[in-house]
N, C-alpha and C positions, 0 to 999 in steps of 0.2 A: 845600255847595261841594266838600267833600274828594272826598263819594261821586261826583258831580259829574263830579270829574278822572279817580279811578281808572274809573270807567266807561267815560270816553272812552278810555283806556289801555288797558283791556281788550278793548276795541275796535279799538283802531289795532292790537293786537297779531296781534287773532283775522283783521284782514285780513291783514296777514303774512302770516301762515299758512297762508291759503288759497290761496298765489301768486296773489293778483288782478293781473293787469300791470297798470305806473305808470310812469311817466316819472321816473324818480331825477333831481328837479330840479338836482341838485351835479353831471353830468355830463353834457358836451358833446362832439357831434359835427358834422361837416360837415353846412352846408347840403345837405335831401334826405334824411338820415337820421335815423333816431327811436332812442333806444335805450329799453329797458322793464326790468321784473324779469323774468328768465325762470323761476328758481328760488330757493328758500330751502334748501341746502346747508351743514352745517359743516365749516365750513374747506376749500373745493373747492379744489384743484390744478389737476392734468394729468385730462384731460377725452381720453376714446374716443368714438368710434358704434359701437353694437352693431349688432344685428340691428334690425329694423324697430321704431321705436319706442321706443330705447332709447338712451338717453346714459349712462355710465359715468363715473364721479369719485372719483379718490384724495386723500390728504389728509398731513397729516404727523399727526394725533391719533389714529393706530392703525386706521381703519375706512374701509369704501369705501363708495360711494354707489349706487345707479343712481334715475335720474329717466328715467320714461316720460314719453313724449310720445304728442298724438294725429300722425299722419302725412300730414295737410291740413293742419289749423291750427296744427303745430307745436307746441302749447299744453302746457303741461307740467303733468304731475301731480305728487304729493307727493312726495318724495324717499323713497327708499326704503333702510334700512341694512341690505348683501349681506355684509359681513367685518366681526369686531372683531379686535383684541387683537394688532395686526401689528405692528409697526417701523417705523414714517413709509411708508406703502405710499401714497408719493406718486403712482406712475407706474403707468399700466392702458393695454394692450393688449390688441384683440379681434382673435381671429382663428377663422374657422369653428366659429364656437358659441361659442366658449372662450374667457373674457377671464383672462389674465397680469397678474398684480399684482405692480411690486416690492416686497420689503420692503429692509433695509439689505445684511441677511446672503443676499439667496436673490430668488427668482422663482420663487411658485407660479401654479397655474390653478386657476379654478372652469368645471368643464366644463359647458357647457349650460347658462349662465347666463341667459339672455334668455325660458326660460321658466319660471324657476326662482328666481320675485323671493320668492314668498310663502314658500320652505325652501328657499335656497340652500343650496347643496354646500358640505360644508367642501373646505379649500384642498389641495390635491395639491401636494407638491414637483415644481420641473422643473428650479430648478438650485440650490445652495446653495455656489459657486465664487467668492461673492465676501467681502469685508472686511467685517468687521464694526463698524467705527467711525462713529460716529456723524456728527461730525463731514464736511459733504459728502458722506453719506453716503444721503440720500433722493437715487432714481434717477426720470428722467423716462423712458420706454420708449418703444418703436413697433417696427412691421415696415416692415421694407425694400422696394423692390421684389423684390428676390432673396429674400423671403421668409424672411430672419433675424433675430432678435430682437436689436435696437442699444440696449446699458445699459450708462450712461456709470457709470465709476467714481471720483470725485472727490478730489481731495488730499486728507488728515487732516489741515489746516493749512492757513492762513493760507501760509506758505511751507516746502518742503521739498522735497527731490532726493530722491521713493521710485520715481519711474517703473520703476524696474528690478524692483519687487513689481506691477507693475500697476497703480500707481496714475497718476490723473492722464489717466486713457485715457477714449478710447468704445470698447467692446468688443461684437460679435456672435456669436449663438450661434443654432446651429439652434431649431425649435420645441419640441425634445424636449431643447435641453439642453446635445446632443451639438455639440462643436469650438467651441469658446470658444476665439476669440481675440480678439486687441486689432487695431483697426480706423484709432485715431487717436491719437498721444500729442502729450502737451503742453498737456492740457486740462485747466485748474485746477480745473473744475467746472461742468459742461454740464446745462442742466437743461431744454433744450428742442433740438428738429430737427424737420428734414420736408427732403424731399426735392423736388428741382425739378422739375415737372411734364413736363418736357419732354425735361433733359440726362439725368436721374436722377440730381444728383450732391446727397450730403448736405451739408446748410446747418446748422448751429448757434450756440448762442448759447453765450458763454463769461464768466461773472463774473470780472472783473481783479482782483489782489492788493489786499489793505490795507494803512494804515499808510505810503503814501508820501507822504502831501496828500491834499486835497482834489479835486484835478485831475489827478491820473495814478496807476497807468494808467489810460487807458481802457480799459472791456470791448469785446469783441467779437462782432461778426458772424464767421462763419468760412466756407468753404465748401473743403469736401473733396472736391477733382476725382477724385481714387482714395484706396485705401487704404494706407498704411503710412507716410503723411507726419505730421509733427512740428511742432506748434503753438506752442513757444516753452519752454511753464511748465516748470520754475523759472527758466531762464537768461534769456528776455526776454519783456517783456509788449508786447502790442497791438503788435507787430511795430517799435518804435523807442525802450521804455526797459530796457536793461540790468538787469536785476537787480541792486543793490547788494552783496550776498551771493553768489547764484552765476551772476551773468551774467558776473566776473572770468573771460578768457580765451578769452568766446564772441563772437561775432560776431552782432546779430539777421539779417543776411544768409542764415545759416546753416538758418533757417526759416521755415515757411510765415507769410506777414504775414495778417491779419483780413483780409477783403472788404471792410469798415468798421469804424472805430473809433469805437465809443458813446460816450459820454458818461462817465465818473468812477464809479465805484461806484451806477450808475441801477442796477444788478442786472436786468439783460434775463433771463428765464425761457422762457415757450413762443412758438414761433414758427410761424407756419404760411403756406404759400404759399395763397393764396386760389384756388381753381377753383371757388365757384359760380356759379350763371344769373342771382345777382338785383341784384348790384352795377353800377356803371355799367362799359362797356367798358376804362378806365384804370384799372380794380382786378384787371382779369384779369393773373393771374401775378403780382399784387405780394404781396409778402411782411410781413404783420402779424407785429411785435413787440411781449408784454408786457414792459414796464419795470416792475420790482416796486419799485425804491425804492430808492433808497440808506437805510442805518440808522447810519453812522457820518461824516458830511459834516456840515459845521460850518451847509451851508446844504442841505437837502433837494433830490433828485437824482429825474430819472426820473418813477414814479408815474406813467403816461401809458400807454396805447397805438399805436403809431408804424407807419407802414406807409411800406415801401422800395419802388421803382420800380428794377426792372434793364433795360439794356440788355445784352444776351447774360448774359456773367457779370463785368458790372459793375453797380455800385449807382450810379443817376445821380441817385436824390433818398432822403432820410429826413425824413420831415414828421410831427407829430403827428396823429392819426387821433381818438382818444376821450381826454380829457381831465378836468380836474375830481375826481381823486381827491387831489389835495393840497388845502383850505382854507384860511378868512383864517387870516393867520398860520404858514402853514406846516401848520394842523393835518390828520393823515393821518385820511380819508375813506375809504380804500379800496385797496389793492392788488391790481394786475391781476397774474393768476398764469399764463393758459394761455388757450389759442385753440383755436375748433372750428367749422368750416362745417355747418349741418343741412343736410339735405336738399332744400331749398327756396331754398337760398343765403345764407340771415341768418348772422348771426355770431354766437357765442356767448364771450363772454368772465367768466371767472373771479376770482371774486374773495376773497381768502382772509379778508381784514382783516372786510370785511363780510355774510363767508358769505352770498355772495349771485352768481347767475350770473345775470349781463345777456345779452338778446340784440338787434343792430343790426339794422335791418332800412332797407332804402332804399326812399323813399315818393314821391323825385320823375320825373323823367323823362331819360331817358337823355341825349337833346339838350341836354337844360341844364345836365347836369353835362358834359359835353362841352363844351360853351362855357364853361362856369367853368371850367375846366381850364386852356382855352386862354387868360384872359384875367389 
């Protein structure tokens, strides 16, 4: 009987392993949609497209991933480890060959990655301009449309007034390095953006302070119509609570308010504007957000994937999209970390808790999510 069991175990494992896709019965999406395993990853983050065939994954446990795909069937092959021994090198940008990784203290490259899985290049410095604190300190990256490298810099804390060292910012930098500045202040700790397919204006997500309740602040959505505006942190959260400490004397008036105010400590991470061909017409331009979780709420927060509907540059709905990573009883199943469109339009969503990347795919017909929509 014993051999019995471990055989079936060794079994259940070896399919693991093989990325066979399944339908992870604990999670649910809209009628129409299927979701599967897409990959077996540890500890997947912030998620790039490389070159043909190639997804990209950072992690907070020192090393970076790439998982090839076939480029029809989308179908993923084994994961493959490009980087060890980094600093939470959560955040991975690819650009013309070259994928950017942050670490805490720096952003290197590995040049020519995409054909270079089986003897990756060690890592080239391109900037080492930032803090070194741990603490808020894993960066999520991307390039702009202006073609600059945007790494957020996060508070050393829970609460503190260092904005004037650069912290608390989204800062950009050329590809080489060169004019680093600060982009955005007031951001406690951004760990996801993308930009809007249309206005170009950057969108991110903001984790609210702790330690005031259960129920405020809220985190936020944010959206930066240009640059050199002021997001609130430390003096006010989610654009209408005072800081107890150092919102004395300020006004939230004074700064820019969130586009939306989330939910309590849900910890919103990557976000992305959806542009591919395969979703139904009423997913073009909305905006998927991971809610990682709240970890200090007396009752569990978030743990969801949530997708926004804007009209121009207002948010007219925030509904849940994938769901089922919390369990009976509150028990955590899973946390969604980062968002990514293949090339075919499915979704790929990240998940750190159960090193595992899922990818959505829509299996019904345009017309009838269209009348579900409307009804």
């Amino acid at each position: 009987m014993i051999r019995t069991l471990l055989a079936a175990a060794a079994l259940s494992l070896c399919t693991m392993a093989s990325h066979a896709q399944y339908a992870p019965e604990h999670l649910r999406v809209p009628p129409g949609f299927s979701v599967e395993l897409w990959a077996k990853v540890d500890n997947p983050r912030a998620m790039t497209l490389g070159g043909a065939g190639r997804v990209y994954v950072g992690s907070r446990k020192g090393h970076v991933s790439a998982v090839p795909f076939d480029g029809t069937t989308m179908k993923a092959g084994a994961a493959v480890r490009i980087a060890d021994g980094l600093n939470m090198p959560v955040g991975v940008a690819w650009r013309k060959g070259d994928l950017y990784v942050s670490s805490v203290d720096r952003i290197v490259k590995l040049p020519g990655i995409d054909s270079r899985l089986e003897a990756p290049p060690a890592p080239q410095l391109v900037s080492d301009r930032f803090p070194g604190d741990r603490a808020h300190g894993w960066k999520f990256i991307a390039f702009g449309p202006d073609d600059k490298l945007y790494v957020p810099v996060g508070a050393p804390c829970n609460i503190c007034d260092r904005g004037q060292e650069g912290y608390a910012s989204i800062m950009r930098m050329n590809a080489d390095g060169s004019d680093l500045e600060v982009f955005a202040r007031g951001v406690r700790n951004s760990v996801g953006f993308d930009w809007h397919p249309k206005t170009g204006e950057l969108w991110f997500t903001d984790n609210g302070r702790d330690w005031l309740g259960d129920d405020t602040p809220a985190c936020e959505l944010n959206r930066a119509a240009r640059a050199g505006l002021h997001f609130g942190y430390p003096y006010c959260h989610a654009g209408n609570v005072a800081d107890p400490e150092f919102g004395k004397g300020k006004a939230c008036s004074e700064y820019t308010a969130p586009a939306l105010r989330l939910g309590a400590h849900v910890a919103p991470l990557g976000m992305r504007f959806y542009d591919g061909p395969q979703f139904p017409d009423e997913y073009r331009g909305a905006l998927f957000v991971a809610e990682h979780g709240s970890w200090n709420r007396s009752r569990p927060d978030g743990y969801r994937v949530m997708v926004a509907r804007l009209d121009g540059d207002r948010v007219e709905s925030y509904t849940p999209f994938m769901e089922g990573f919390l369990g009976r009883n509150d028990a955590v199943q899973g946390r969604p970390a980062d968002l990514l469109t293949l090339p075919d339009g499915s979704l790929l969503v990240s998940d750190d808790h159960a090193n595992a990347i899922y990818r959505v795919r829509w299996n019904g017909t345009r017309h009838a999510a269209g009348d579900a929509a409307r009804h």
